[in-house]
GUBA-450476 format. One record per residue: residue in one letter; x, y, z of N, C-alpha, C in turn; residue number from 0. Coordinates in pm, 1 decimal. Layout:
<kolros>
A;X;Y;Z;X;Y;Z;X;Y;Z;NUM
...
</kolros>
This chain:
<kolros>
X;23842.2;17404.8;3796.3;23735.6;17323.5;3738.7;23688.9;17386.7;3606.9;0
X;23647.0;17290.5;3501.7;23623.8;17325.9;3404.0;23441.5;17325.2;3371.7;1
X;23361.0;17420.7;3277.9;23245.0;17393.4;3283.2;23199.3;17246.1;3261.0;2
X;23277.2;17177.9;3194.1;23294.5;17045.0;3143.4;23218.2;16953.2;3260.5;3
X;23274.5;17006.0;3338.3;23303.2;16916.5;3484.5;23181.3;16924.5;3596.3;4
X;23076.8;17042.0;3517.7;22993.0;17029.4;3612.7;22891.8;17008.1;3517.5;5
X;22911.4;16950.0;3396.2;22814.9;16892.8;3286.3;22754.2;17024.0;3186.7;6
X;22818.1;17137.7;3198.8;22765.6;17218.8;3095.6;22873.0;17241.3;2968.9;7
X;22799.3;17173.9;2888.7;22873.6;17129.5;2767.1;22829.8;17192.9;2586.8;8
X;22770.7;17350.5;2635.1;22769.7;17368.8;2517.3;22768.4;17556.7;2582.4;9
X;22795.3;17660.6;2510.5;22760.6;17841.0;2548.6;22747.1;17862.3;2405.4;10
X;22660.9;18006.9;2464.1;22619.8;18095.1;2354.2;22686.0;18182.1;2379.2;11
X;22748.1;18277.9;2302.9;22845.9;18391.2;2364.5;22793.3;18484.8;2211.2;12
X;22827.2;18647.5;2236.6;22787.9;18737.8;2127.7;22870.5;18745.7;2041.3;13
X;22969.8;18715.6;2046.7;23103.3;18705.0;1928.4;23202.2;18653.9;1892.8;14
X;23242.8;18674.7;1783.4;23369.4;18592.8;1710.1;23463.5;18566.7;1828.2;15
X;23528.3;18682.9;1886.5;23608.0;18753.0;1959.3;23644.3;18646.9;2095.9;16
X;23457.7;18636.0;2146.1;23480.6;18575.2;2245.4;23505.4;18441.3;2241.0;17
X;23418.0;18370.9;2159.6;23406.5;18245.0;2106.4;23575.5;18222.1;2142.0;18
X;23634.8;18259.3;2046.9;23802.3;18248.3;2052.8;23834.1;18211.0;2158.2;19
X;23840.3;18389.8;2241.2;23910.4;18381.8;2367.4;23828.9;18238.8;2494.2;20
X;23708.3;18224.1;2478.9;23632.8;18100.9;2563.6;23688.3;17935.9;2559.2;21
X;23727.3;17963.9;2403.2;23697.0;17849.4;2328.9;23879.2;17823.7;2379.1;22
X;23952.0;17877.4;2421.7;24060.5;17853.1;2432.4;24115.1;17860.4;2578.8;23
X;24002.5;17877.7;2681.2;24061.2;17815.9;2819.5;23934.7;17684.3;2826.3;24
X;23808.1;17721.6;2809.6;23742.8;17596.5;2850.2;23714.4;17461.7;2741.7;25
X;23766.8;17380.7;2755.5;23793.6;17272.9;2688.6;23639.7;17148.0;2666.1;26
X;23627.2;17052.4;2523.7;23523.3;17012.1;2619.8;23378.0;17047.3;2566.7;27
X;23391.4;17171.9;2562.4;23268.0;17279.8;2554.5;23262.2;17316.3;2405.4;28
X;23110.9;17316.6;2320.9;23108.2;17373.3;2169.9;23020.9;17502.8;2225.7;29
X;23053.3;17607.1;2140.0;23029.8;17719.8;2113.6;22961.4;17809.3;1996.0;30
X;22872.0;17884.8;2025.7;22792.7;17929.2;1921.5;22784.7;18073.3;1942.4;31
X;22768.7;18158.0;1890.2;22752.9;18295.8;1851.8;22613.4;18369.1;1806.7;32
X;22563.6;18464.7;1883.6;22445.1;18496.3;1870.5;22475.1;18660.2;1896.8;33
X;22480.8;18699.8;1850.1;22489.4;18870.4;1860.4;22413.4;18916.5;1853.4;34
X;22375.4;19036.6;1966.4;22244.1;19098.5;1996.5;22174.0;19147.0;1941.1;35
X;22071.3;19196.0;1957.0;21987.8;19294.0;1880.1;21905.6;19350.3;1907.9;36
X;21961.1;19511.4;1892.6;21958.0;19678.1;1924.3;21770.6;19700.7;1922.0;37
X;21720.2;19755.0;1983.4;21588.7;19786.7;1985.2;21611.3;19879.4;1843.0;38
X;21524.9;19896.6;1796.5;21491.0;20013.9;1667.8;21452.6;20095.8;1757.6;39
X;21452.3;20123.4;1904.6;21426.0;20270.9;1937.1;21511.4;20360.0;1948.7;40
X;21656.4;20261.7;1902.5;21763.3;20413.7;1892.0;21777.6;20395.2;1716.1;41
X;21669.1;20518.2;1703.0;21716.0;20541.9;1537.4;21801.4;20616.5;1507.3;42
X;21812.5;20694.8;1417.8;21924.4;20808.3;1384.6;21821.7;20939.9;1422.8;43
X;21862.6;21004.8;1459.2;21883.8;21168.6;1548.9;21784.1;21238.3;1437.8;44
X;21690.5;21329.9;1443.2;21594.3;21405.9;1361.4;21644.2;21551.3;1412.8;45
X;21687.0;21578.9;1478.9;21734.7;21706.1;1481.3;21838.0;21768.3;1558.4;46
X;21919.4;21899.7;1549.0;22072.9;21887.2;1560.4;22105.9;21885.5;1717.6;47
X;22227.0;21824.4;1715.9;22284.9;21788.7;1838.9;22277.1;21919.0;1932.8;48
X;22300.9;21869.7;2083.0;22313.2;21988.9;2164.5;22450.1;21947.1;2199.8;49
X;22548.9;22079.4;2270.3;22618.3;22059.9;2361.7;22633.3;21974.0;2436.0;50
X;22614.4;21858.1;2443.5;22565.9;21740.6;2591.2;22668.2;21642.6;2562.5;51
X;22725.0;21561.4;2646.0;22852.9;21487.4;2624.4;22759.1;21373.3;2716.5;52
X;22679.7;21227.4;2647.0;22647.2;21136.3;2690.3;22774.0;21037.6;2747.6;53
X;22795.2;21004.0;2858.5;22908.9;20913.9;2902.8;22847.5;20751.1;3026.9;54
X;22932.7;20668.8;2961.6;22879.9;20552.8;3028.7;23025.0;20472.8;3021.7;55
X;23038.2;20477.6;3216.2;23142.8;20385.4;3252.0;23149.7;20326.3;3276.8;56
X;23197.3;20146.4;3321.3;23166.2;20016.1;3414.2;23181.1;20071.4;3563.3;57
X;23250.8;20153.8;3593.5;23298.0;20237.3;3698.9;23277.5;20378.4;3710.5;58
X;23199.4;20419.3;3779.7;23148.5;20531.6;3806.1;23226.3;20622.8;3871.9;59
X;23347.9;20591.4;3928.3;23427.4;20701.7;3956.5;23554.9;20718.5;3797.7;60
X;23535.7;20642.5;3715.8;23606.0;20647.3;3572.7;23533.6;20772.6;3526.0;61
X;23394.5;20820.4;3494.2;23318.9;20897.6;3490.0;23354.5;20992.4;3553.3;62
X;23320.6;21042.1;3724.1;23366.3;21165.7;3782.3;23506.2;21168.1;3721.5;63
X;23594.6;21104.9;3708.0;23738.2;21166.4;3605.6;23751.5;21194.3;3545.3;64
X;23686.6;21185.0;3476.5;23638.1;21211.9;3296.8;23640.3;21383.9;3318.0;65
X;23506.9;21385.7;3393.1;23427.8;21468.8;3372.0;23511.0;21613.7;3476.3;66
X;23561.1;21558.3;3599.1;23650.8;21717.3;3644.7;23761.3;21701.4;3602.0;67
X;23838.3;21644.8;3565.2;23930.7;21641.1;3482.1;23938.3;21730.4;3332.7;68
X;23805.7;21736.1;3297.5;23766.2;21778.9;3142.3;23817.0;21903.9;3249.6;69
X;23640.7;21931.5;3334.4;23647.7;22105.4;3329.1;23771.5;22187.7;3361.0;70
X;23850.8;22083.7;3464.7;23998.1;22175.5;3483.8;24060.5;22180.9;3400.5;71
X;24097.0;22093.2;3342.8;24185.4;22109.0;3191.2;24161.9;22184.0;3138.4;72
X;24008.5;22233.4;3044.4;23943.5;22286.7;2961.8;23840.8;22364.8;3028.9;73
X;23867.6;22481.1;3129.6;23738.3;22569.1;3166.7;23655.7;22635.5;3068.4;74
X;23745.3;22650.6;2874.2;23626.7;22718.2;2867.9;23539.1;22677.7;2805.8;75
X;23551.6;22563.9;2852.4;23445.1;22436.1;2790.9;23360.3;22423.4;2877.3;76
X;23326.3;22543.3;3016.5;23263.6;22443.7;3119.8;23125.0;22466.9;3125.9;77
X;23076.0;22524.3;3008.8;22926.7;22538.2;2960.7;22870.0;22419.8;2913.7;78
X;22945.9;22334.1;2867.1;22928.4;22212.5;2795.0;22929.5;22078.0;2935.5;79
X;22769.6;22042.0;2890.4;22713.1;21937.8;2940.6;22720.7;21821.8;2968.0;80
X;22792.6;21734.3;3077.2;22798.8;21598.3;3099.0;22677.7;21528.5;3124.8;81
X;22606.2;21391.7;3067.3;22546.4;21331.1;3106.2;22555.1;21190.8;3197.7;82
X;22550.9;21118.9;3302.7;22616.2;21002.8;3301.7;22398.8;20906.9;3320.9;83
X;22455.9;20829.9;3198.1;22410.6;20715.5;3139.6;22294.6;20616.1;3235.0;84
X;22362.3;20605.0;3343.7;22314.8;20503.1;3418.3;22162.9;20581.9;3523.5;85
X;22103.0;20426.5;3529.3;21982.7;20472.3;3603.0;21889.7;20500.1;3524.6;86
X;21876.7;20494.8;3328.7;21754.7;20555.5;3290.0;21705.5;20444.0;3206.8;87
X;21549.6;20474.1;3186.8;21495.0;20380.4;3105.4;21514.9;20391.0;2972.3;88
X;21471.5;20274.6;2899.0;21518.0;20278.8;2757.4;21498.5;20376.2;2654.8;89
X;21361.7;20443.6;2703.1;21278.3;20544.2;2616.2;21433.0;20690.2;2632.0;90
X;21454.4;20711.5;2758.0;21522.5;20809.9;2855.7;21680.4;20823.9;2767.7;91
X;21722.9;20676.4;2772.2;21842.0;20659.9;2714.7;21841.5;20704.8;2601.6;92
X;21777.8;20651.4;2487.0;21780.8;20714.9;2338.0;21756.1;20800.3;2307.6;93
X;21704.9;20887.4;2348.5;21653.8;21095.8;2360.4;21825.0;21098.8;2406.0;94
X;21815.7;21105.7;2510.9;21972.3;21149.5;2547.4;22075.5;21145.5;2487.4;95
X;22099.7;21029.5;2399.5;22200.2;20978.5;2334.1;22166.4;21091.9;2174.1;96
X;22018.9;21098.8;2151.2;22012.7;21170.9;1989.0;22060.5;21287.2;2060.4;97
X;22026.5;21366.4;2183.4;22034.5;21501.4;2200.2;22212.0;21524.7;2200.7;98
X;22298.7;21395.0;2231.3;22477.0;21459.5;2224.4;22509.1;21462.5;2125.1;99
X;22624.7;21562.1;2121.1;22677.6;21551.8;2019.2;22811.3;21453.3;2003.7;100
X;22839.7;21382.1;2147.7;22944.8;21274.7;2117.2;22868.1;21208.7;2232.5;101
X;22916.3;21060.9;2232.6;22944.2;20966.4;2311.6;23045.8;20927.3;2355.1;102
X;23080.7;20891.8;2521.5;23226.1;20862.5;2587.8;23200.4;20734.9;2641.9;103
X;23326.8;20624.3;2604.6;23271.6;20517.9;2654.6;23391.0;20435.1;2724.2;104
X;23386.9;20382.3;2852.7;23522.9;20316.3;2890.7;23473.2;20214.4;2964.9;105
X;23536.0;20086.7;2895.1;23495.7;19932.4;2973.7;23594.4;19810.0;2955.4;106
X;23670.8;19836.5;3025.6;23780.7;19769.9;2978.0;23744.4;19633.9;2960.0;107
X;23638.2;19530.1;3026.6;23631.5;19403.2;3059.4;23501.2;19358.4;2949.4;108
X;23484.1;19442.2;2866.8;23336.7;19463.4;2764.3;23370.9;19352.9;2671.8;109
X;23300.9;19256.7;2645.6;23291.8;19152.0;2515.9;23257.2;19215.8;2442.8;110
X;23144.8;19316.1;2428.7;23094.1;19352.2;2332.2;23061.0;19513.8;2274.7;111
X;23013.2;19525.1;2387.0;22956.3;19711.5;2424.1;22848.8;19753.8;2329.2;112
X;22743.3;19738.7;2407.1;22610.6;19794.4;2325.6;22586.9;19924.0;2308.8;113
X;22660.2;20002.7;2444.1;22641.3;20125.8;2433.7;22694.1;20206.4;2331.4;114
X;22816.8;20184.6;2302.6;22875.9;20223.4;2178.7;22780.6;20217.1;2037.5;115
X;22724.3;20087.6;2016.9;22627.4;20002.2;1885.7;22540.4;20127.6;1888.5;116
X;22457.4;20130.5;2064.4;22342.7;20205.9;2040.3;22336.7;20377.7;2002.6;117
X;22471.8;20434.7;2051.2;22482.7;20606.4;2001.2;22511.8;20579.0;1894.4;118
X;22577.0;20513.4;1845.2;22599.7;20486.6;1708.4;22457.4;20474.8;1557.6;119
X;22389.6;20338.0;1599.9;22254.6;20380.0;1571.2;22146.7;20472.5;1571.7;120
X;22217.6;20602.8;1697.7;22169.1;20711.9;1699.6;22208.9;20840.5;1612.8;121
X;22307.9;20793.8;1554.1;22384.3;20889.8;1483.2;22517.2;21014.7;1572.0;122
X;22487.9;20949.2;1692.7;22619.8;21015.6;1760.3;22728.3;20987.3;1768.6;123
X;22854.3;21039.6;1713.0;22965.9;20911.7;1733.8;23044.2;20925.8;1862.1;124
X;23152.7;20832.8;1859.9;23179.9;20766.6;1997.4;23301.9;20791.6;2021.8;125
X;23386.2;20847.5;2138.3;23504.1;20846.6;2203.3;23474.2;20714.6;2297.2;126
X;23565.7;20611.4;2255.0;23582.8;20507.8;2334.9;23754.8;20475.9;2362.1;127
X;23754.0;20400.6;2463.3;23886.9;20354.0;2522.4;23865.3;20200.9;2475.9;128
X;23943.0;20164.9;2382.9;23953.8;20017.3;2351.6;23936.8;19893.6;2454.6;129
X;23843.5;19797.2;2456.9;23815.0;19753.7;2555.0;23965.1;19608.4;2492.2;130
X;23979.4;19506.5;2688.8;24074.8;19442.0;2622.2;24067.2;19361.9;2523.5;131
X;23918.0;19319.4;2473.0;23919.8;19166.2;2398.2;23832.8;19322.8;2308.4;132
X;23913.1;19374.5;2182.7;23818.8;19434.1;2109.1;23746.7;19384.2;2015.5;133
X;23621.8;19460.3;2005.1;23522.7;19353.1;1965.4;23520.5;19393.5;1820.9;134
X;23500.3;19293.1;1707.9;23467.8;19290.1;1557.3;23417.1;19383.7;1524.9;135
X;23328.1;19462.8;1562.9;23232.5;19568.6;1499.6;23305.6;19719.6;1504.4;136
X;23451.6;19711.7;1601.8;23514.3;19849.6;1602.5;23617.9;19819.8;1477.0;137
X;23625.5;19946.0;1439.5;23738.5;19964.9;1320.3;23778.6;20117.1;1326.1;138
X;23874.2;20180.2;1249.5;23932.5;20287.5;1281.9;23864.7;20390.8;1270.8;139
X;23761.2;20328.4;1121.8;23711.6;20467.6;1096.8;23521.1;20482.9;1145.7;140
X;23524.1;20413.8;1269.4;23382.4;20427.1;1264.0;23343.9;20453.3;1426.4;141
X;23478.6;20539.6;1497.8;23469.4;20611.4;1584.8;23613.4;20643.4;1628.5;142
X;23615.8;20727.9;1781.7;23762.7;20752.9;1783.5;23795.1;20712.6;1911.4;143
X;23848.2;20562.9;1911.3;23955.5;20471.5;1976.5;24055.2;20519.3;2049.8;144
X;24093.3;20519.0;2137.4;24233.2;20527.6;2207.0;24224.1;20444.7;2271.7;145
X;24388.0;20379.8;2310.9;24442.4;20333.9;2389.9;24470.6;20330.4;2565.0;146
X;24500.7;20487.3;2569.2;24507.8;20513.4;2721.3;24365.9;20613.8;2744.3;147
X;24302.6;20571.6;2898.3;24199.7;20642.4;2939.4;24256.8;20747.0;2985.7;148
X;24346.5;20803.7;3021.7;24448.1;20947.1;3014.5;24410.1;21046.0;2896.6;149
X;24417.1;20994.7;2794.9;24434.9;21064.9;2664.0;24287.7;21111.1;2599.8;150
X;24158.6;21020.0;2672.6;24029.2;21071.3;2628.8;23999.2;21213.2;2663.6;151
X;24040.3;21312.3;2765.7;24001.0;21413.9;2795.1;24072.1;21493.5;2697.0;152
X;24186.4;21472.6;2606.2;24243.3;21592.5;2539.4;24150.0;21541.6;2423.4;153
X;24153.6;21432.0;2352.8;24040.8;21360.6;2237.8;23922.9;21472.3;2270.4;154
X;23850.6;21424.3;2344.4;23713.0;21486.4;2389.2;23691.8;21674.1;2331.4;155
X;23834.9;21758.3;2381.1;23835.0;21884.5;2370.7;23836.1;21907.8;2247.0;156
X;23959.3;21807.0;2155.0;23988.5;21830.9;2018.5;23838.6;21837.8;1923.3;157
X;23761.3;21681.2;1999.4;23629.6;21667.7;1926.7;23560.0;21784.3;1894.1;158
X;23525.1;21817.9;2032.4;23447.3;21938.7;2058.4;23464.6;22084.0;2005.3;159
X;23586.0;22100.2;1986.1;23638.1;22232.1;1928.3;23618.1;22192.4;1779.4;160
X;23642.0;22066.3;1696.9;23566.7;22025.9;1552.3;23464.6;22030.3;1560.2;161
X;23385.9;21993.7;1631.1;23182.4;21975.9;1617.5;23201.6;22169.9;1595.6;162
X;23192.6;22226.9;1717.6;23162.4;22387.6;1750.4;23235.1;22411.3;1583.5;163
X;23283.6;22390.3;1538.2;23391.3;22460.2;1425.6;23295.1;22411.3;1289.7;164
X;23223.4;22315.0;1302.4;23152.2;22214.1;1171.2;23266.0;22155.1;1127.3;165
X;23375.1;22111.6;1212.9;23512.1;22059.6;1084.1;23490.6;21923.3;1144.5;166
X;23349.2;21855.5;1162.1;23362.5;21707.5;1154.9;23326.7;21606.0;1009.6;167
X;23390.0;21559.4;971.6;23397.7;21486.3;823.7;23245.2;21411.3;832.1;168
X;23172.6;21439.7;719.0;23044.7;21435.5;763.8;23056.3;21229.9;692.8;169
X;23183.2;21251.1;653.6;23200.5;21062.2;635.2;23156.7;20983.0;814.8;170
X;23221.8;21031.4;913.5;23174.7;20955.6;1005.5;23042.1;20924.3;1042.4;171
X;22914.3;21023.8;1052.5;22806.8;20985.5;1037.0;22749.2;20874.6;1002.6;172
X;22742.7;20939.8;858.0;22719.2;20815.5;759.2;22774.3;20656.3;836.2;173
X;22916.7;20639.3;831.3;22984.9;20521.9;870.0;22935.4;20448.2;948.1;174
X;22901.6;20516.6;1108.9;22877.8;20468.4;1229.2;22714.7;20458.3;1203.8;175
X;22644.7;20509.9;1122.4;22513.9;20463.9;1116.7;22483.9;20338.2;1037.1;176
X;22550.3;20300.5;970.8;22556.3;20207.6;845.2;22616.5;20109.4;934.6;177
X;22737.6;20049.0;995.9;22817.8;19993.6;1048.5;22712.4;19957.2;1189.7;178
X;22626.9;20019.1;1249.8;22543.6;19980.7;1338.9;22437.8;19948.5;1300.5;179
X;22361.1;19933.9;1153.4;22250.6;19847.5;1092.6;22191.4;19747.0;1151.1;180
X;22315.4;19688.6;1122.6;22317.1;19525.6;1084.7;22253.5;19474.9;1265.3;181
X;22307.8;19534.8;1313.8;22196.7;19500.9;1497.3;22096.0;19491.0;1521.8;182
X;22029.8;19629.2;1428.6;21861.5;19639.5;1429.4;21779.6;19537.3;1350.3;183
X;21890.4;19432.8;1275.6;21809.2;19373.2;1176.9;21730.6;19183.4;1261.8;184
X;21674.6;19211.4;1310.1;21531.2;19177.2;1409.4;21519.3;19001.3;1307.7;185
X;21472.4;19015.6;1169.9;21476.2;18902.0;1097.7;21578.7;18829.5;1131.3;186
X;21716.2;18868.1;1106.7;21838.2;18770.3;1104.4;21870.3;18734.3;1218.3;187
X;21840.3;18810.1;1342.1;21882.0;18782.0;1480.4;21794.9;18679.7;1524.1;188
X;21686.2;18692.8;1500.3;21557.9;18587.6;1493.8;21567.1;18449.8;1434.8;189
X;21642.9;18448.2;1273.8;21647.9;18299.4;1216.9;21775.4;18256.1;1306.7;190
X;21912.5;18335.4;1350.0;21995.3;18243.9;1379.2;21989.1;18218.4;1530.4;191
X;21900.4;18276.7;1581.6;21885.4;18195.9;1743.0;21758.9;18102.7;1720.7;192
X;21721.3;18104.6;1600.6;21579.5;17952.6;1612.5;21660.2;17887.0;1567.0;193
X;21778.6;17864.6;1499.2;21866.7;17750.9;1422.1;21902.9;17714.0;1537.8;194
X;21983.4;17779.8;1613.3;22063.6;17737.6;1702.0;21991.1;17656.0;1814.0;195
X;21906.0;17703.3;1856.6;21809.0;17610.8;1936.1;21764.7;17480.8;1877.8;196
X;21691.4;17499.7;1713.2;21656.8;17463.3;1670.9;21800.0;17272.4;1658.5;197
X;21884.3;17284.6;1660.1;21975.1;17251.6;1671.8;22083.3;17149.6;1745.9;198
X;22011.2;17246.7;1878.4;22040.8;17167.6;2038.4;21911.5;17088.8;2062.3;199
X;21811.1;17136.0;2042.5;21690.8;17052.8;2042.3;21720.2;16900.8;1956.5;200
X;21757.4;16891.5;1805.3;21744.0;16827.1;1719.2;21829.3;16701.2;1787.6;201
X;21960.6;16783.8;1878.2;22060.1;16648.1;1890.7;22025.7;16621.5;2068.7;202
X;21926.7;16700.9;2106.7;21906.8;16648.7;2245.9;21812.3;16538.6;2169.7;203
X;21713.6;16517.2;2073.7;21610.8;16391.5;2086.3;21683.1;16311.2;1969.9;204
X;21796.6;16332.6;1952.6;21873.6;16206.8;1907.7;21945.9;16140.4;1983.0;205
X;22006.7;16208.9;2078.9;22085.6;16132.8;2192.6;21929.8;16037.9;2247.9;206
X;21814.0;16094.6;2272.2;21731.1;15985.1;2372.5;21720.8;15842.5;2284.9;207
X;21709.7;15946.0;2143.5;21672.3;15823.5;2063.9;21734.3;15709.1;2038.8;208
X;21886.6;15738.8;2027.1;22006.7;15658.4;2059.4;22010.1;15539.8;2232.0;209
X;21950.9;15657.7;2265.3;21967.2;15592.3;2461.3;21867.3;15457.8;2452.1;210
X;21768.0;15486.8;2380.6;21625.2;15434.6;2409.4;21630.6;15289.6;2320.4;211
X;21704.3;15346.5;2177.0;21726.5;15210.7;2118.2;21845.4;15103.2;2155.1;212
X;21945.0;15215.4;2263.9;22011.4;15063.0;2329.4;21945.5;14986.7;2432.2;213
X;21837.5;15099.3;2501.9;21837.0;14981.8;2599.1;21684.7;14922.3;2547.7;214
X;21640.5;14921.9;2455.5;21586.1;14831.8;2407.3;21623.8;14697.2;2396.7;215
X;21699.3;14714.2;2297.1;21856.1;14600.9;2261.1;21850.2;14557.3;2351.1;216
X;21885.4;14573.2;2482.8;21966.2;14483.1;2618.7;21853.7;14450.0;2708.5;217
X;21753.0;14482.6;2669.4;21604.0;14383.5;2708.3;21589.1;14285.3;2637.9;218
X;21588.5;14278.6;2556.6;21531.8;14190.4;2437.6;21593.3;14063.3;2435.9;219
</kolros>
């Protein structure tokens, strides 16, 4: 069955990406795009990172892998701090996220991934595993992508041995803070979900108006 079919005939979805992939099994159906927008309480970081490795998985045993996997691989890393993500409030989350010095992120089924947007807006950058439908806002150089969730624990060590070393290109910063802006911007997220409403409203009281002047007509 199609949404068609049970009379829902229009979605809002957060991106290009999905729009696509939606717009090409459910038939029928118009589509609009509204992409979120990031609280301004994850600003950029006021003072220097700690040791702390913030991580957020759809799957919580993806996480425990991550994480004993690291320390056996890499014992003499095992001073260095895992956080896992889940369970905290918003205030909780963004301290945490300024205090790492990376972010780990794996979701394979993610339209979008805020969590990524939001360390990012924090000024932490991101070890992520490419989700399948990748979303518009990732690009090569504005975190570090892989393919297989295998391969994040050697990524992770390499990171870490650059941060401890200062040999991280202080271009990524910059990038991933700039490149996560455009979320916090509260005005624009604001005019294009009143259009869009603004919109569905306009052609819901034209359809009555249409309804109302036929069956006028067929009284008369």
């Amino acid at each position: 069955m199609s949404w068609s079919d049970y009379g829902f005939l229009k979605c809002i979805t957060t991106s290009e990406e999905q729009k696509t992939q939606i717009e090409s099994v459910m038939k029928n159906v118009t589509f609009d795009v509204i992409e979120p927008y990031i609280s301004p309480i994850f600003s950029e970081k006021e003072k220097p990172s700690k040791p702390i490795v913030s991580i957020h998985t759809r799957d919580q045993r993806d996480t425990m892998k991550i994480i004993k996997t690291f320390y056996l691989k890499y014992p003499q890393y095992r001073w260095v701090t895992f956080r896992d993500m889940r369970g905290l409030n918003q205030e909780e989350f963004s301290e945490y996220l300024k205090d790492s010095f990376v972010s780990v992120w794996v979701d394979d089924v993610s339209g979008f991934g805020t969590y990524p947007i939001e360390s990012m807006m924090c000024g932490t950058p991101v070890i992520g595993k490419i989700p399948n439908l990748k979303p518009g806002w990732m690009t090569e150089n504005n975190g570090i992508w892989v393919d297989s969730f295998n391969s994040m624990v050697d990524v992770l060590a390499e990171f870490l041995q650059n941060w401890l070393e200062d040999n991280i290109n202080e271009d990524l910063y910059e990038i991933i803070v700039n490149d996560s802006r455009k979320f916090s911007d509260y005005e624009s997220f604001s005019t294009n979900t009143k259009n869009i409403f603004e919109k569905y409203i306009n052609l819901r009281l034209q359809t009555f108006e249409e309804q109302y002047k036929r069956l006028k007509e067929e009284n008369e």
